[in-house]
N, C-alpha and C positions, 0 to 999 in steps of 0.2 A: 599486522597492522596495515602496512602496504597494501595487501591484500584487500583489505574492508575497505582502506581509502578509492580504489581504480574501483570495486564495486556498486560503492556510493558514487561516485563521479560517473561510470557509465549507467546505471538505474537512471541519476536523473537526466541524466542526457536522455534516455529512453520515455521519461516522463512527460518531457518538453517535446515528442513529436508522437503523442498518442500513444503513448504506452508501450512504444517500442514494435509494434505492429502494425501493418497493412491493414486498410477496414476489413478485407477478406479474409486475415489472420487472425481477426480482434475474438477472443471468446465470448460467447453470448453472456450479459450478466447474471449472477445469482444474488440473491436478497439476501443480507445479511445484517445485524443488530450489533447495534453499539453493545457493549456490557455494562460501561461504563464511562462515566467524563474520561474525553481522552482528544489529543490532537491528534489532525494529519496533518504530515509531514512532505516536503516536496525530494524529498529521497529518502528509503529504508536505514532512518537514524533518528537518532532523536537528537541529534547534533545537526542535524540542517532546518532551512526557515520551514518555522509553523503556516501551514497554510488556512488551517481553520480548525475549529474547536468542534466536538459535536458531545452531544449530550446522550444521556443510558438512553436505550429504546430508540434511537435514530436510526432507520431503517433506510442501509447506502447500499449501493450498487458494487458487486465486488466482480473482479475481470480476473486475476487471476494473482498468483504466489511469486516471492524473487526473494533470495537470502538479502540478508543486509546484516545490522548491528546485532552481536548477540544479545536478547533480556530474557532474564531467566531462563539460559542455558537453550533457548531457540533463536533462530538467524533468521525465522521467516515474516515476512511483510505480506499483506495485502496491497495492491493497487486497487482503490475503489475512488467512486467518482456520487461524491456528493454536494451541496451547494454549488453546483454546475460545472466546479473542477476535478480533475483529477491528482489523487495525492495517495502518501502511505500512512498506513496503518498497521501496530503489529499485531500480529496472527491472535494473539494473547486477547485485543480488545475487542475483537469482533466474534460473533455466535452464530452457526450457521450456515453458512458458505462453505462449499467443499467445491472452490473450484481448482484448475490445474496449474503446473509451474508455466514461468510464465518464457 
């Protein structure tokens, strides 16, 4: 639990200065699809603030992969960047995207 807490706690710190990357490190985006109603999240949980809602068929901007909370037996988040912020998403709700850890 420790564990997921320092992971959650450095994610968002990594959220709040660009995703944790140099503009020269930042991976280029790839297009990805809602599946489904689902929030993003301002750190890889579903235990931190909602930062926005998106609906099936929203097509968001996805940078790249970061474990976080496990759901269903996966740890992994997207960081994508929709209604002009960036936030997470888990792996689960988004279709598409094959980009790399982050």
């Amino acid at each position: 639990m420790r564990k997921l807490l320092a992971v959650a706690a450095l994610s968002g710190a990594g959220l709040m200065t660009g995703i944790g990357t140099s503009a020269a490190e930042t991976p280029e985006p790839v297009t990805g699809t809602v599946k489904g109603f689902t929030t993003a999240y301002s750190s890889p949980t579903n235990q931190s603030k909602a930062m926005y809602h998106l609906q099936p068929g929203t097509q968001v901007d996805t940078y790249c992969v970061r474990e976080g909370q496990v759901l269903e037996g996966n740890p992994q988040w997207l960081i994508i960047n929709a209604n002009g912020a960036s936030a997470y998403v888990h792996v689960y709700q988004i279709s598409g995207p094959d980009v790399p850890h982050c």
